[in-house]
N, C-alpha and C positions, 0 to 999 in steps of 0.2 A: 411417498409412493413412487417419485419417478426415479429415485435409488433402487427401487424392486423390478420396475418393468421398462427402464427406458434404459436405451441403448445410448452409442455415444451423440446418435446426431439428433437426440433430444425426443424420438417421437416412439410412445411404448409401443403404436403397433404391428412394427416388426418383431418385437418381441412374442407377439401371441402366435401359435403354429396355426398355419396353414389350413391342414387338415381340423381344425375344430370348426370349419363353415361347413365343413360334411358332416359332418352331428348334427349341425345346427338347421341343416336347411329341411330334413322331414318332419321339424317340429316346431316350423315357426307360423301353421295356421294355429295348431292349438297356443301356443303364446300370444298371438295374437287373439282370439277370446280370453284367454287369461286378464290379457292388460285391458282390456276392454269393459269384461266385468268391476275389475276393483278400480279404474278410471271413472266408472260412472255411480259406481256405488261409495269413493270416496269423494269426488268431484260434484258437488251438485249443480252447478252448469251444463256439465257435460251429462248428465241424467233428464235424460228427453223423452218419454213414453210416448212412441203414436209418432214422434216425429224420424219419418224413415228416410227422407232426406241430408239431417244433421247425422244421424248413425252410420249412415254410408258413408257421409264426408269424415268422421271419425275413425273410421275402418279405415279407408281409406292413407290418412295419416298413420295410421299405426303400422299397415304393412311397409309401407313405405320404406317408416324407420329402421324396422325390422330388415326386411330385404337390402338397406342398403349397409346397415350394420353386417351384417353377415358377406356381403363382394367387398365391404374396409378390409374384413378380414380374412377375407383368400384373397386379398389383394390392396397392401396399405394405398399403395398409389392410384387406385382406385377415383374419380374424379369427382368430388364431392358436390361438384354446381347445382347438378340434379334435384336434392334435396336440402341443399340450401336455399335454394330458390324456392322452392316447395316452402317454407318455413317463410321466409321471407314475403311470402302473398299470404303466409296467415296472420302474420302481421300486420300486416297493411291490412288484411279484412278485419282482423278484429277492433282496428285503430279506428275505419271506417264505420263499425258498426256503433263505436261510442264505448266499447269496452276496454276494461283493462289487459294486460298480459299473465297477472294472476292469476286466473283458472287454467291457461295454457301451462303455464311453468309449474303449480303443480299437480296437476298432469303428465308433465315429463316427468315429475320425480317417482312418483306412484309406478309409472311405465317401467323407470330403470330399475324400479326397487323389485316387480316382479320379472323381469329380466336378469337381475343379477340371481334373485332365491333361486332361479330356476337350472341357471348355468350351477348354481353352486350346489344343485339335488342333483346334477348331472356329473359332479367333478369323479368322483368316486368309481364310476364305469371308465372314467377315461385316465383313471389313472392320473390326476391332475398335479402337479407338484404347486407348493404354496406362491415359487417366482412366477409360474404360470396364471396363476390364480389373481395376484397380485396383478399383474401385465393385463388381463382383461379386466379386472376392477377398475384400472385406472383408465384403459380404453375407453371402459364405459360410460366413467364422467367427461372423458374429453370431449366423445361424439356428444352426451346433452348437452356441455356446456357450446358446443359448435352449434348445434340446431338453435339454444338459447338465446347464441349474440346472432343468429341471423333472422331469428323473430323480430329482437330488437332492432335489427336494423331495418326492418319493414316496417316496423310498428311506427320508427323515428323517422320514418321516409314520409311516411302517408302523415302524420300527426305536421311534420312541416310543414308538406305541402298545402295541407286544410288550413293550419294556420294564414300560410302566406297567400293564400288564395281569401281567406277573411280581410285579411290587410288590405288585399288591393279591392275588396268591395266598400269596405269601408271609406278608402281616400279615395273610391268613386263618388261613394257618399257625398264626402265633404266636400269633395269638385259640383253635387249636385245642389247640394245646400247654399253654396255662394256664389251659385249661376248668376247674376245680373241681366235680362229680367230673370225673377225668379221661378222656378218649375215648378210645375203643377204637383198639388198634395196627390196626386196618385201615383206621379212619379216617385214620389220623395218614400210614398208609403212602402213599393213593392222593392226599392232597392235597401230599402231602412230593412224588410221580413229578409231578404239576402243577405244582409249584413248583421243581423242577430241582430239588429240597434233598436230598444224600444224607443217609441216615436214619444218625445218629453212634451210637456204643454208651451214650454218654454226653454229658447239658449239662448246665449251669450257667444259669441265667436270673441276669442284671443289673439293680435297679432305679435308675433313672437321677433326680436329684433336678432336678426342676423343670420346664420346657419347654426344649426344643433345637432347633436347627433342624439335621433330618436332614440338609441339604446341609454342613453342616459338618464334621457328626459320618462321616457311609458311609463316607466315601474312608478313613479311616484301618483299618477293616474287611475282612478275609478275605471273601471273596464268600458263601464258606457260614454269617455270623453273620446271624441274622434279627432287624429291629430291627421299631421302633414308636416311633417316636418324641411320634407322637401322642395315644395314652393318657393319663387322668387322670396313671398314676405309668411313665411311660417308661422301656423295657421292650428288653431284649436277648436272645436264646437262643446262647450261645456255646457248641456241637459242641465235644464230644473235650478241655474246660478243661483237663484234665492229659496232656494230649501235651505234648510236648519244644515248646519256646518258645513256648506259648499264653498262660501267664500275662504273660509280657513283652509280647506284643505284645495285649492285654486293658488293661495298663498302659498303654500306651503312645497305645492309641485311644482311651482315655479320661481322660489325663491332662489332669487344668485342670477335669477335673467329677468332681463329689461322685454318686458311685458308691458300691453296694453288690452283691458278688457272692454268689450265693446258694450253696449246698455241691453237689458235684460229684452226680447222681443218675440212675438211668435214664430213658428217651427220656418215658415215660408219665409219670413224676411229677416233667415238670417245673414245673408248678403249684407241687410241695410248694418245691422250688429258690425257685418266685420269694417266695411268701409268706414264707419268711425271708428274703430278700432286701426285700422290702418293709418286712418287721417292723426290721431291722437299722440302713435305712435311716430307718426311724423314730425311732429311739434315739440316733442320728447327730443328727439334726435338732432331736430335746431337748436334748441334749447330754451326754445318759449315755455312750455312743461318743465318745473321740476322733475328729474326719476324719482325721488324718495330714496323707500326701497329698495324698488326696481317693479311693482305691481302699481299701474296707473291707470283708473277705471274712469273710462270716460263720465260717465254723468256726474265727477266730481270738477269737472275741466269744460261744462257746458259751454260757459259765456266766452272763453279763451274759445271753443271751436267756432262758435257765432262767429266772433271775430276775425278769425282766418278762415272763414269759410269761404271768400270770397275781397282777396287781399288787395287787387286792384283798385273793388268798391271805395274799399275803408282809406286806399290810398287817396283816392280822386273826395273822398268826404275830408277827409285833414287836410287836403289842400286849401279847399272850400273853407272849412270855417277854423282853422287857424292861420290862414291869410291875412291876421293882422301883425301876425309876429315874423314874418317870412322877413322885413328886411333887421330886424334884429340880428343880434352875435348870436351865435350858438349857448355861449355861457349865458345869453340872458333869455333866450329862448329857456332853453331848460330851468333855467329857476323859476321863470312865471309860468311856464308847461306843469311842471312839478306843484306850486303853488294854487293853481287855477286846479287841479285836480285834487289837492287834499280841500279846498275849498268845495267844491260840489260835493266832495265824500260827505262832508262833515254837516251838512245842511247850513252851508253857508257861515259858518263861526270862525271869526277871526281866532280867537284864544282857542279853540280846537284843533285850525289850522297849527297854529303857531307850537301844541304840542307834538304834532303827528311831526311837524318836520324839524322840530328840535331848535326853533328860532324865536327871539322876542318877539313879542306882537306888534309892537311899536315895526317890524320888518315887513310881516305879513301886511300889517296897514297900507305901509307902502306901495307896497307890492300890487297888493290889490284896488289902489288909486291908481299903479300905471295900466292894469287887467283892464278896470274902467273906462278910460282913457282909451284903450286900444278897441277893445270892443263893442263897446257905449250901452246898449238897449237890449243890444243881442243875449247878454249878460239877466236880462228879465223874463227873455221867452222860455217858458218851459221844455218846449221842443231844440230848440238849439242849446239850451244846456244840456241833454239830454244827446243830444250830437258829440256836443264839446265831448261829454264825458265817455262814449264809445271811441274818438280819435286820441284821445288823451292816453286812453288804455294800452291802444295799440300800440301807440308813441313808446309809450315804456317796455312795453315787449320788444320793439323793433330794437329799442336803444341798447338793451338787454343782449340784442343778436350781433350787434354794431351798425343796425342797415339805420340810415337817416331817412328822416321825413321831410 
């Protein structure tokens, strides 16, 4: 078509004359009920009995188009903002209202279709030739297809900005969710109704290790997980962790990163969730924690957070009661260290010792004569064995990190 009505600088319409906007302008109320009736009668959206508010806003657009369709054409260079703009907030309003842009679009086609029968029951009084004919046919589609993309660009303006306006209610959310103290459930309720977020019986908070880029990370996400990915330590609230296939699909959106998920707890204290989640993930990154993985759920790492919960403690306790080995070598610290701990594991059995660490009994014996020796009685009390075997633990994490005892 733009071989029939386009000229060399590409735009048909300078091709179309002039004078056919004087034709066209004593007959553009009655067109304007024409498109009006077969819009509403083929559109059923746009068929509203009784509602004389939306029929005016419908009129409305219609003459519009009309009217400015017809000064395009006594005048290409005509400035089209007008009723781009115009298109442009109908978009936005129908994005706002929750609707789609289908009934709009076809609507415009319905409109151009009795726009064109009508030019074309008119060509024959004007004497129309087929290149003319052709040059307003394609006019025709250009101006719907203009009013088209500037629907969509209303529609796509407002449909963002509600998004991104969700976004930032949500990582309000989650900023309200890991308050320390925590807020009150009637805060959590009225920003939770603002943020679309059903309020779950139970979450989980995730700390996510390092920076990510959220567009990589969401899409593998349930809609009702609230992220942050922007925070110092990157930040998940995963709803409902133990319903039926949450942990799979937890694994699965975050597989390929070094993650720690915090222990299942109510909606209020999911603060306390993330800060073992964070603490977990901490331990992870020394390397007291295995990754795996790379998913590490706290309440399989309890007695390891016991332990570090409070590193000083457990330092000033090892001092305490393995002060009988302190003036020992190191080599032999660590073999009766080692020793003395598969010995507690093992409820005290030499030949269970002697498997666990891969050495004849006849050594463990030994071994456990010089334990004796050093320790003497201490070695009977159930509470100081019970000491022994929290320092002991420690002992091999720290040794693990290279830090001495």
């Amino acid at each position: 078509m733009a071989d029939q009505g386009s000229t060399a600088d590409g735009s048909p319409w300078v091709d179309v004359p002039r004078e056919l906007a004087d034709h066209m302008r004593p007959h553009l109320d009655e067109v304007a009920d024409a498109m009006m009736q077969e819009i509403q009668t083929r559109v059923r959206e746009y068929d509203r009995p009784g509602d004389g508010f939306y029929s005016e806003t419908l009129r409305l657009a219609v003459e519009r188009v009309l009217h400015y369709f017809v000064e395009r054409v006594a005048d290409p260079g005509h400035d089209p903002s007008a009723v781009t703009d115009f298109f442009r907030a109908i978009g936005r309003g129908e994005a706002g209202e929750g609707r789609s842009l289908d009934a709009m679009q076809t609507a415009m086609r319905v409109g151009g279709m009795v726009a064109w029968r009508r030019i074309a029951e008119g060509a024959d009084a004007l004497h129309a030739s087929p290149r003319m004919l052709g040059a307003v046919g394609e006019v025709l589609m250009q101006f719907q297809d203009e009013l088209a993309a500037a629907a969509v660009e209303g529609y796509s303006q407002a449909k963002a900005a509600v998004a991104g306006e969700m976004q930032r209610r949500r990582k309000r959310l989650l900023d309200l969710l890991l308050a320390d103290p925590p807020a009150a459930p009637e805060a959590i309720a009225d920003l939770a109704a603002a943020a679309h977020w059903p309020v779950p019986r139970t979450v989980a908070a995730v700390a996510l290790d390092g920076p990510h880029r959220e567009a990589a990370l969401r899409p593998a996400f349930p809609p009702d997980v609230l992220a942050d990915l922007t925070r110092r330590t990157p930040s998940l609230i995963i709803p409902d962790p133990d319903g039926p296939g949450r942990a799979k699909i937890v694994d699965r959106a975050l597989s390929g990163t070094l993650a720690a998920v915090g222990p299942t707890v109510p909606v209020v204290e999911a603060a306390r969730s993330s800060q073992w989640a964070g603490k977990t993930l901490h331990l992870v990154q020394r390397g007291v924690i295995e990754p795996g993985d790379g998913v590490i759920r706290c309440v399989e790492h309890m007695s390891t957070l016991i332990l570090f919960q409070d590193e000083e403690l457990v330092t000033a306790l090892a001092d305490l009661r393995l002060a009988p080995l302190a003036h020992l070598r190191t080599s032999q610290q660590d073999r009766l260290a080692e020793t003395l701990l598969a010995w507690l594991q093992s409820g005290r059995n030499a030949n269970e010792v002697a498997m666990r660490l891969h050495v004849h009994p006849q050594t463990v014996r030994y071994r456990l004569r010089q334990l004796e020796e050093l320790f003497g009685d201490q070695l009977l009390d159930p509470d100081l064995r019970f000491d022994l075997e929290i320092v002991l633990r420690a002992r091999i994490y720290c040794s693990a990190l290279g830090v001495g005892r």
